[in-house]
N, C-alpha and C positions, 0 to 999 in steps of 0.2 A: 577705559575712559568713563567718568562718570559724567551721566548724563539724567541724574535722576532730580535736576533743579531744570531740567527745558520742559518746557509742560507740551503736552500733545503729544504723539505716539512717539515713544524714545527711540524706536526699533528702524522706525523709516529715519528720524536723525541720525541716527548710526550709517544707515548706507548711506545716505549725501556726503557726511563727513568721509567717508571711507573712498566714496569715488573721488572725490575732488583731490585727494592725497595720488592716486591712482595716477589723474593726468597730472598731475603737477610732476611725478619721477618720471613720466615719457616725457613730458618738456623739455626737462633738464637732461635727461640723455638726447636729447635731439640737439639741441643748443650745445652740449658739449664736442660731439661728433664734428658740428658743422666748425667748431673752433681749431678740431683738432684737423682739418680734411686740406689737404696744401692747396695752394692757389693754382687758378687756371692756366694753363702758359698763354701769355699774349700772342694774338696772330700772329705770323709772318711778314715783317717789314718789305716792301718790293722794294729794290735799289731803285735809284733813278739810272736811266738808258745810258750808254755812254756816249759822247761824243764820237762819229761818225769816224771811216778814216778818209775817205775823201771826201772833197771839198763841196761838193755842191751835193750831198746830203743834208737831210733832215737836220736841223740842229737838237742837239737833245736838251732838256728843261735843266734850266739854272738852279745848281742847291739853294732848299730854303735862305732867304737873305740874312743876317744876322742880326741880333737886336739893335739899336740905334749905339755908337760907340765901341761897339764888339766888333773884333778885326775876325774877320772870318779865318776858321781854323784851316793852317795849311798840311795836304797831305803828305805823309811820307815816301818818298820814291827808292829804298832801300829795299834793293831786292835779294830774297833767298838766293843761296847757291844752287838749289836745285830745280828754281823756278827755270833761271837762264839755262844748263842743261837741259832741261824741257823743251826752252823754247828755239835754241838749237839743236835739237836731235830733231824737232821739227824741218829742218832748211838740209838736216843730213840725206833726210829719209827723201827731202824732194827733189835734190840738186843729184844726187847719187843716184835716183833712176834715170836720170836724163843725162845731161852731158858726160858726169863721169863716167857714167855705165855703157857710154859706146864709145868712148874713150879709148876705156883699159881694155873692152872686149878686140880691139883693134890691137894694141899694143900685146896681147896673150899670145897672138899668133905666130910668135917670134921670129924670124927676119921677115922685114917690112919689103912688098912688092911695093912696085909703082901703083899700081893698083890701090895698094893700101895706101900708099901716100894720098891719092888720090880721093879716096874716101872719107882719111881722114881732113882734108883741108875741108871736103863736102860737111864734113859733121861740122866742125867748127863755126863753117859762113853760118850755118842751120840754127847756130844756138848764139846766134847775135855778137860771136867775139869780133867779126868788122875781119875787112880784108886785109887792112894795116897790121893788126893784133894778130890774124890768120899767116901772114905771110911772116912774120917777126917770130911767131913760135913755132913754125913749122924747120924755122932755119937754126933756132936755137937746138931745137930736138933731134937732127939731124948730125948736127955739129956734134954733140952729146953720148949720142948712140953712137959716132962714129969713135971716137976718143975712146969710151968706155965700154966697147961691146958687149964684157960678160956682166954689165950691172942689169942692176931690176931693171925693170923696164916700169914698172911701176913707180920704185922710187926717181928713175928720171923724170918723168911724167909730173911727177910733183915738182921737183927742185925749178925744171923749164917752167909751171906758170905761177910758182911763186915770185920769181922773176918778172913776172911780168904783173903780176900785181904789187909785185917792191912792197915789203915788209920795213924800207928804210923810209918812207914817209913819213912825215910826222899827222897823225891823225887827231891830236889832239884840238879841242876847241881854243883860239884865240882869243880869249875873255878875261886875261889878267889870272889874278888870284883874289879871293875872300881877303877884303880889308885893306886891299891896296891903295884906295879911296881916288880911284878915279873911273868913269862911265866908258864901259867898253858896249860896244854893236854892233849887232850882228842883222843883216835881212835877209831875208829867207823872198827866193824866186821860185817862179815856176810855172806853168803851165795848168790850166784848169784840171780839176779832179784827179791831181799825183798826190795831196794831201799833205799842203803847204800847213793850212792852218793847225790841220792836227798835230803835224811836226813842231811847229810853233809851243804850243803845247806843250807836246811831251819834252822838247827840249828845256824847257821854263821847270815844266815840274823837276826835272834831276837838277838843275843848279838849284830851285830852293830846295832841294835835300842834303844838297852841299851848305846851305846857312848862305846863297847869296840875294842880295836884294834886286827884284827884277821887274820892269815897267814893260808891258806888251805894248805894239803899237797897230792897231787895225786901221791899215792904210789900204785894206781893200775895200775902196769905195763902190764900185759898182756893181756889189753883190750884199746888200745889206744881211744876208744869212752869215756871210762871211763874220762879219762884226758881231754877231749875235752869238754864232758858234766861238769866236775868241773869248768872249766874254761868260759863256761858259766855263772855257778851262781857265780862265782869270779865276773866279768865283772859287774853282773848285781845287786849285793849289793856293789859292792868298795873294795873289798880287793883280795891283790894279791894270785894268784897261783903257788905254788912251783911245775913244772911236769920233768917226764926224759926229756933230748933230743935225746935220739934215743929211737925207742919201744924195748921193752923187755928187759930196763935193770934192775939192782940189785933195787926191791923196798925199801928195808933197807937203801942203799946209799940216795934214794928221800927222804923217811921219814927223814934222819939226816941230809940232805941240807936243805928240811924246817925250821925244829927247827933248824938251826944254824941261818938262815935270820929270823926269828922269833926273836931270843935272838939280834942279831944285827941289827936291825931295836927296839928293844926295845916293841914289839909285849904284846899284854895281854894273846891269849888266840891262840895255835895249833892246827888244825883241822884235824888230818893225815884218810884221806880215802885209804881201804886197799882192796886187790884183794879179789873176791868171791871163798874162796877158800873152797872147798867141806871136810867135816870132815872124808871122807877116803883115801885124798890123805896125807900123813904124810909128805912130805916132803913140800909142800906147808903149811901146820901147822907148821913143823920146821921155814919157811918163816917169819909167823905171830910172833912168838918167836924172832925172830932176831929180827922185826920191833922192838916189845917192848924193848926187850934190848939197841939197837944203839940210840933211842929215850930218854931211859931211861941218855944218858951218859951226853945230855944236859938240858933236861926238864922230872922229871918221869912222867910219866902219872899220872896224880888226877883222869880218867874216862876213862874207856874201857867200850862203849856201844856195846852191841851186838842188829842186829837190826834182828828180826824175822818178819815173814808173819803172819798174824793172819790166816791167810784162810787155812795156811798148816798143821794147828792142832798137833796133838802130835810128828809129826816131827821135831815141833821149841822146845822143850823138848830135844830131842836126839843132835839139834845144839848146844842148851845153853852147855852140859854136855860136849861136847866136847870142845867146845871154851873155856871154865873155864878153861879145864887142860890145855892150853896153854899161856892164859891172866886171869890175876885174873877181872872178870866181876866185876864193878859197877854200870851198871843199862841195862834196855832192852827200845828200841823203837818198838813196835808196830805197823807196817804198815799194811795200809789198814783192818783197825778193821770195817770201813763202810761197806766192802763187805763181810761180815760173819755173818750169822743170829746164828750162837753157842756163842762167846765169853767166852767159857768158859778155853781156852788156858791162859786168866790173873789169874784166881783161879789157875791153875797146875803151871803157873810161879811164882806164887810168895808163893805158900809152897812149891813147890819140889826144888829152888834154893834157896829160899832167898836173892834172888836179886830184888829187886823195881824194876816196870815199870816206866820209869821215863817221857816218852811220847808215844804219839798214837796217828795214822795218820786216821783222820780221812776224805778224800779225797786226790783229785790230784794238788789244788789250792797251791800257794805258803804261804797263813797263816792257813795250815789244819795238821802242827804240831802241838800239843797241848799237853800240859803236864796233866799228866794222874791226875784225880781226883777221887781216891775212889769211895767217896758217889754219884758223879754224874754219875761213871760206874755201880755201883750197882744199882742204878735208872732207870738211861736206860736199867739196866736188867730186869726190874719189870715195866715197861711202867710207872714209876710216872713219 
């Protein structure tokens, strides 16, 4: 470079010039590096909690609300096939150490003493099948073994309490079909903390994964978490909640504002959740009476589920019996059948009512309703 027109030491121009070149190419490699250097990964999202599975938990936080005119996006409830294998190999592994497994251990011994009779009707009262259920399969097994002596002893075992849970029920939901354009409903009973509400719920979530339109109704007024937690799972499948607006009013008055905005809205399918009301207070049974009634004047009920605890054993016996005289029952749910090594409360429910298990909760997850399968219950009684 000439530099022989800058007047003053040309030599010290020359290094100023020469550094200033210097930073300028570390710039430029800095600047390029950080263009070419990929982005940070964003934190880790925390889910929100899920809703509780019984009923007088914590309620968990309502998804963010949606913008003004934005219909809140509804979840999918279409499950993997090998979620559901999971989640029965679960009720395999718990049902299979317990009743079945001192079942068949009885049954191996091959000709049955009195002794072992004796035993086995003890196992049976033990695992909540009820003395009705106890003496009905004892005489079927009997009869059975006597007929066919050189068969399994195993597969008799099975064939006797598939019988007794009758495979020829219809288990299906009462609720019409998609687009038949008229409001079927359903209310959901029960007893504090078997986890009506949640039921509530997750029943809602799998009809809107079938495409049907469906109106909850929080007719459990004296439990304002109650209504809070429904509206929850409202929020969090897409469909609206009918609740009071002040606590402890008339639940019969909610239930017949839902089905009214159900029938005007053109709705498929009423989901009335009802208080935990204990079956010796009569005047809260009176309660449960009116709901059906005032429900009855715009949608009758096609399904009165009573939901039972499986873990509470023949106490869920003395609620059916009671619920009945006051709502003619159409089917029973089943909660938390994962946490009970007896399972024998589905034998006593379904000879002493004759009302089908129509599902069973078989966890806390929100796709751990499942509709009750026979042969796959008596299975996982018998560890196949």
């Amino acid at each position: 470079m000439d530099v022989s027109w800058i007047p003053g030491d040309s030599d010290l121009v020359v290094a100023l010039i020469a550094g200033l070149v210097v930073i300028g190419g570390v710039a430029a490699a800095v600047v390029g590096k950080a263009r070419q250097a990929p982005p940070r990964p964003a934190p880790p999202r925390t889910a929100p909690p899920r809703p509780s599975q019984g009923d007088d938990a914590a309620v968990a936080p309502a998804p963010e609300a949606p913008s003004e005119g934005e219909a809140p996006a509804r979840e999918t409830a279409v499950e993997a096939p090998e979620a559901v294998d999971h989640r029965f190999g679960r009720l395999r592994r718990r049902l299979g150490t317990g009743l079945g497994e001192s079942l068949l251990a009885i049954f191996r011994r091959g000709s049955l003493s009195q002794d072992d009779w004796d035993e086995l009707e003890e196992t049976l009262l033990l695992a909540d099948v009820g003395a009705g259920a106890t003496d009905a399969l004892l005489t079927d097994l009997r009869a059975r073994l006597k007929a066919t002596p050189d068969a399994d002893p195993r597969a008799v075992l099975r064939a006797a309490l598939l019988d007794v849970v009758d495979p020829t029920l219809d288990r299906s939901l009462a609720l019409g079909a998609a687009g038949d354009g008229a409001l079927h409903t359903a209310i959901v009973v029960g007893v504090n903390g078997v986890g009506k509400t949640t039921t509530v719920g997750k029943i809602a979530r799998v009809l809107v994964a079938q495409d049907r339109t469906v109106v909850l109704g929080a007719a459990d007024t004296f439990r304002a978490a109650a209504a809070d937690q429904l509206e929850t799972w409202g929020a969090r499948v897409g469909v609206p909640v009918v609740r009071a607006h002040v606590d402890g009013a008339d639940p019969a008055s909610v239930a017949y504002e839902a089905a009214d905005r159900a029938r005007a809205e053109s709705a498929e399918v009423l989901l009335v959740d009802t208080a935990g009301r204990l079956q010796n207070k009569q005047g809260l049974m009176d309660e449960l009476g009116k709901i059906v009634r005032v429900v009855s004047k715009v949608s009758p009920p096609s399904e009165v589920l009573l939901v039972l605890d499986a873990t509470t054993g023949q106490n869920g016996l003395t609620q059916a019996r009671v619920f009945g005289q006051v709502a003619p029952l159409t089917g029973i749910v089943l909660t938390k059948l994962d946490g009970t090594a007896k399972g024998g409360i589905v034998l006593a429910v379904q000879r002493e009512l004759g009302v089908p298990v129509k599902f069973v909760g078989l966890g806390e997850g929100a796709d751990d309703l499942a509709p009750f399968d026979p042969e796959g219950f008596v299975d996982s009684l018998l560890g196949q």
